[in-house]
TORDOTI-984421 format. One record per residue (C-alpha): residue in one letter; x, y, z. Coordinates in steps of 0.1 Angstrom, whole numbers, padded with zeros to 4 digits, always signed. Example, Ala and Ser with C-alpha at 12.3 -4.5 7.8 and 13.67 -1.06 7.14 Angstrom:
// residues 2
a+0123-0045+0078;s+0137-0011+0071;
//
This chain:
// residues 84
x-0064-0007-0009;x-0056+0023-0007;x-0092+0037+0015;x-0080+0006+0037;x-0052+0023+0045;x-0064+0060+0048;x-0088+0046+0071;x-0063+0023+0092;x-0039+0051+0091;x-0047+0068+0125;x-0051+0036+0144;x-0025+0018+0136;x-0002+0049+0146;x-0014+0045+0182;x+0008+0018+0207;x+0000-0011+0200;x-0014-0023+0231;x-0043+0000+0231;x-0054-0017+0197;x-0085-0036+0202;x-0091-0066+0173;x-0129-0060+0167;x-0123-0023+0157;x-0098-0031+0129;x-0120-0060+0119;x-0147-0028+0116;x-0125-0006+0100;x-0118-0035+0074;x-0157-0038+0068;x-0161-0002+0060;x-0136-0001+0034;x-0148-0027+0020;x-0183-0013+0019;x-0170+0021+0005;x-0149+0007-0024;x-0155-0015-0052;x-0145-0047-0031;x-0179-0048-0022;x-0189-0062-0055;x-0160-0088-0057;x-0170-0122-0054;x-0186-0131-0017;x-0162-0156-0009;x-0130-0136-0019;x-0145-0109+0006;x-0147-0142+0031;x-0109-0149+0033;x-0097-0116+0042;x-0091-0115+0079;x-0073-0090+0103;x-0049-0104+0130;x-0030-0088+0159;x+0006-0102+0162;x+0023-0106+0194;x+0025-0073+0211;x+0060-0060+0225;x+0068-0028+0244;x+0071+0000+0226;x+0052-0015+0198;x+0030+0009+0178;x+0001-0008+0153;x+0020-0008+0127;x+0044-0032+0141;x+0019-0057+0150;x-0011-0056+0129;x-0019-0081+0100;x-0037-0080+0066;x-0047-0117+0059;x-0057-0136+0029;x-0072-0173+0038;x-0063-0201+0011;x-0073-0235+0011;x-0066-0261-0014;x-0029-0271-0030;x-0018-0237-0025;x-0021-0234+0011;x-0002-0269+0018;x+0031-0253-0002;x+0027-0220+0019;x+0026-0243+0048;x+0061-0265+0037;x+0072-0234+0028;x+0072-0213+0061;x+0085-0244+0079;
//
């Protein structure tokens, strides 16, 4: 996690309007690739995903940008009742 962040760092610093969805999603590829989470299990790797939130002015990267985990299953119908 913490090469994930050293590389995000710089980007996410920047307004967020100028962030572009497809470079995070690369930055999260390469940390992945330079840590040990390239041996995890493929379809751990699979469910993590990087979103852009609704952008507002004055918004840097940090206010908008996402780190998720996809569950399926039981688990993902209480996080579900739960939000609502």
């Amino acid at each position: 996690m913490e090469k994930y962040i050293f590389l995000f760092r710089q980007h996410l610093a920047k307004k967020a309007d100028t962030l572009f969805l497809h470079n995070l999603t690369g930055i999260l590829e390469t940390a992945i690739r330079a840590t040990t989470a390239q041996f995890d299990d493929a379809d751990i790797l699979a469910r993590l995903d990087v979103r852009l939130l609704e952008v507002s002015p004055g918004d840097t990267g940090w206010d908008v940008f996402s780190l998720d985990y996809h569950v399926d299953g039981p688990i993902r119908t209480v996080r579900i009742c739960f939000m609502t």
